[in-house]
N, C-alpha and C positions, 0 to 999 in steps of 0.2 A: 282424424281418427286413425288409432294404428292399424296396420296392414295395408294404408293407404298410400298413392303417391302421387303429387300433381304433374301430369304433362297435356301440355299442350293445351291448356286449360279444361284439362278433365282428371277426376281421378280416378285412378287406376289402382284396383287390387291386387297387392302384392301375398296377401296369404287370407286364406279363409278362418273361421269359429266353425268348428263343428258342433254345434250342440250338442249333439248327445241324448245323454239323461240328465243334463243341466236344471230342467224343471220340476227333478225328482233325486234336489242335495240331501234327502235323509236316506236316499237310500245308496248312495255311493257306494261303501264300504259293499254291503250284501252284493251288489251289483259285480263289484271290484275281485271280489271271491266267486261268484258265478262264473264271469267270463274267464278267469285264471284256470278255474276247473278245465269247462271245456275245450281250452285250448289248448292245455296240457293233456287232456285225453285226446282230441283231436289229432292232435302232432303223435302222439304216444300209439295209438290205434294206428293208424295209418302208416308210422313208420315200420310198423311190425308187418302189418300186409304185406309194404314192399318185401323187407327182408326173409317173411319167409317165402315168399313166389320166390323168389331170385334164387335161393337155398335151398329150396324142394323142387326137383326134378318132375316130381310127380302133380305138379302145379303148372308144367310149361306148357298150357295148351291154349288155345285162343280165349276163355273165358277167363282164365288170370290173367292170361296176358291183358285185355283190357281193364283186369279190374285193378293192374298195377298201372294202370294209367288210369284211374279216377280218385287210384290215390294219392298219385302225386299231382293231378289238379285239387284235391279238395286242400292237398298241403299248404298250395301256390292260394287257393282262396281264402282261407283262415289267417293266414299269415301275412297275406297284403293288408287286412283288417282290425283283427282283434290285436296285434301288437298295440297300435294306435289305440282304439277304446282301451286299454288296460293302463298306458299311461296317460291319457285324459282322465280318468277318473281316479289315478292313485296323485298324478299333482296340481289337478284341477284348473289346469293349461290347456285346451285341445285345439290349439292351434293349430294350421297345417300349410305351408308356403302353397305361393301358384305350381310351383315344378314338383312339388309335393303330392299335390292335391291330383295333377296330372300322368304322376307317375303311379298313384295309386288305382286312378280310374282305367289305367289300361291293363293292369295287371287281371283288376278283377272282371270289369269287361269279358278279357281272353281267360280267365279260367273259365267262368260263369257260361259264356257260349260254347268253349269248346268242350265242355260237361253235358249241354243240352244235347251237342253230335254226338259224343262218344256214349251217352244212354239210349241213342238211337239205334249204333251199332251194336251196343250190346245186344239190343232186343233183337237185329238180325240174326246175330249169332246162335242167339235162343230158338228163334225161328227156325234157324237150320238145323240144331241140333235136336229138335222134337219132332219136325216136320220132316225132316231128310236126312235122318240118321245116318243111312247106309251111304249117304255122299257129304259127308259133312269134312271127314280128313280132305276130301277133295276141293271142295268148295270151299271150308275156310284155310286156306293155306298159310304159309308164313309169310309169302309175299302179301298177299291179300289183306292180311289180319295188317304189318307193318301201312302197309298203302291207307288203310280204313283210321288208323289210330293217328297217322300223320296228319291226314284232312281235318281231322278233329281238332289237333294240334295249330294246323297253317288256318285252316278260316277261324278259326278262333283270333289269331293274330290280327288276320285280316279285317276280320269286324271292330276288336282294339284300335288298331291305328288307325282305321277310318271316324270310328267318335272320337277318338283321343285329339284328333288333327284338327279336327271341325271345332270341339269345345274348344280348344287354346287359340283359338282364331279367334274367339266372342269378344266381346268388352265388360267387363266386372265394372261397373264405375258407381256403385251405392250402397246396399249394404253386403256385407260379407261374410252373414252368418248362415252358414248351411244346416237348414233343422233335420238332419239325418247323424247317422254312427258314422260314416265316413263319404267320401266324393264318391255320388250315384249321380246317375245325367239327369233326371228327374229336377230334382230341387235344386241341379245348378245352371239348370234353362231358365227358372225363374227370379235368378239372381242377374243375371244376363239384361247390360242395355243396349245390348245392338239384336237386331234383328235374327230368330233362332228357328225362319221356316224351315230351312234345310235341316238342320238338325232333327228339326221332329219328324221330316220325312226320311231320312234316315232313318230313325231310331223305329221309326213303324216299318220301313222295310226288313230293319232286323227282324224287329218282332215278329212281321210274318213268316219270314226262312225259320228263325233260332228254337220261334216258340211252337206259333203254330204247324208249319210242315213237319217237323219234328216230331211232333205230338201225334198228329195223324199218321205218319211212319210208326213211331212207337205203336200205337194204338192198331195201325192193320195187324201188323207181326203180333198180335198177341190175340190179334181176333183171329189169324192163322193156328195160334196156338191153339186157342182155348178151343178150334175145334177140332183138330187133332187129338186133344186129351180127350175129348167128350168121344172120341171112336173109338176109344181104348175100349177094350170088355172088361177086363177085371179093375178092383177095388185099388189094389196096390200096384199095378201099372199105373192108373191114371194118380195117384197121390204120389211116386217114384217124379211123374214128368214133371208135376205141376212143382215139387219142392224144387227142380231146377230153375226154375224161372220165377220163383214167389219174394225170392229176396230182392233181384231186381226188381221186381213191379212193385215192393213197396218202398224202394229208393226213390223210383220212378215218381212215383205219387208224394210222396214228403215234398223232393224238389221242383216239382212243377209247380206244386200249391204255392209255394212261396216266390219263387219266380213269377208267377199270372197276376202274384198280388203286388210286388214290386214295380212290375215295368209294362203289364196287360193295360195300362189306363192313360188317357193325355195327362199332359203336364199339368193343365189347367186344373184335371178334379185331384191333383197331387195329395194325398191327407200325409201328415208327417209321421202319424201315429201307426196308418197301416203301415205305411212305409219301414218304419223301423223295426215292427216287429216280422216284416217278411226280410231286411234283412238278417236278422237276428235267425229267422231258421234256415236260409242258404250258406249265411259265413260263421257259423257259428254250431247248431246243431246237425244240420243235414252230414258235415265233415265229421262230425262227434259222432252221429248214429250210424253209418255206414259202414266202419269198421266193425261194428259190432253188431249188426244185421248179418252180412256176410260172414262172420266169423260162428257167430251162434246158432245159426241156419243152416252150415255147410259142412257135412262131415269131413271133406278132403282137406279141408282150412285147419280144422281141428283138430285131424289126424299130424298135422303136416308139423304145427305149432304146439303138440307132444312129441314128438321131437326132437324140435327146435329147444324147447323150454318143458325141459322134464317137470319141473313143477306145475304147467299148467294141465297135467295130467289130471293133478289132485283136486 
């Protein structure tokens, strides 16, 4: 079989089948134009975020500053992925070597968790800036903000290399077709003929730190919030706060949903179908709407990005 190779009287997989949407050849094309869209708005969105925080002065403050770090992770996520689905399905090849398949899992891995952190920090941020106004230049400093954005950055890596290491340690030796859009740990544990306890004990340890504590940080800081806004007396104080924090919280919510549905479940109850449509809104949409949550929502973003780009006035 190709991608195969005998040693040692076993065979060993030398590259994987991505599936895909292999099971749906009428709809390639529509497909092929989908994902071309959003990756090109993805990349296109996003790289405007960076450029104009970087360019507007009036943007250098702890809350662009991380949001110019979720957009150059959602860059890093899109672009580990949808390159790949765009030409599986324009030459109907989706091939992907073992060093490939490897190189890819750690990429997304590390954006994907250290997205989970740096949404965490945001929500502090948010935290402080509603709850503790009067100390918030103090509290979120520049060291502070660099320190918070870094960790997001480093244990993201850290949880990469630690699956990446474990998965290319397994033995592939039967079939080698992955019923996913690209290498996720999920559907390549059970491709897997050696033995994958550790791994799945890993992968649930992540999921406790990445998703869940995460989540429940997210979620105090907002129950912090939301009752701070509710002590506001007036109408337009408390709709002033709440626009500070609403664009994150439906980031917030887009990316969790799909992340809980991806990777919340064992290997065992794997469905290939949820599976692909929860990737499809973490590498795919979540990157594509974010720019434009942010952007639509934010007048300083808008202000910033007229500008930057006198036609976006009109």
């Amino acid at each position: 079989m190709p991608g195969q190779v005998e040693k040692t009287n076993q065979t060993l997989v030398t590259e994987f089948v991505l599936q895909g949407f292999s099971e749906h050849p009428q709809l390639r094309l529509t497909l092929l134009g989908c994902f071309f869209f959003l990756y090109t708005l993805a990349l296109v969105g996003n790289t405007l975020i960076i450029t104009v925080i970087t360019c507007s002065s009036g943007l250098h403050s702890p809350m662009y500053f991380f949001l110019f770090n979720l957009a150059t992770m959602d860059i890093a996520c899109t672009s580990t992925v949808l390159p790949k689905v765009l030409a599986g399905l324009a030459l109907e090849d989706n091939t992907i070597s073992f060093q490939g398949c490897m190189t890819q899992l750690f990429f997304l891995s590390w954006s994907t968790s250290s997205e989970l952190v740096l949404l965490t920090v945001m929500a502090y941020d948010r935290y402080v800036a509603i709850c503790r106004p009067l100390h918030y230049g103090a509290l979120m400093s520049l060291w502070l903000c660099l320190a918070l954005a870094g960790a997001a950055w480093l244990t993201g890596a850290l949880n990469a290399s630690v699956h990446t290491g474990l998965m290319a340690q397994l033995s592939f030796c039967g079939p080698n077709a992955i019923t996913h859009l690209f290498c996720e740990i999920p559907p390549m544990l059970l491709l897997s003929c050696s033995p994958t306890y550790i791994n799945s004990i890993m992968t649930v340890l992540a999921d406790a730190f990445y998703g869940c504590t995460n989540f429940l940080f997210t979620l105090m800081s907002y129950g912090f919030i939301i009752a701070s806004i509710l002590r506001i007396r007036s109408a337009e104080g408390k709709r002033r706060a709440f626009s500070t924090c609403s664009s994150h919280l439906i980031v917030v919510s887009i990316y969790y949903s799909a992340v809980v549905c991806a990777y919340m479940s064992p290997a065992s109850s794997y469905s290939p179908e949820r599976s692909k449509l929860a990737g499809v809104l973490y590498t795919a949409f979540s990157p594509t709407l974010n720019p434009l949550i942010y952007t639509l929502r934010n007048k300083d973003v808008k202000a910033a990005l007229g500008k930057l780009l006198p036609f976006y006035r009109h």
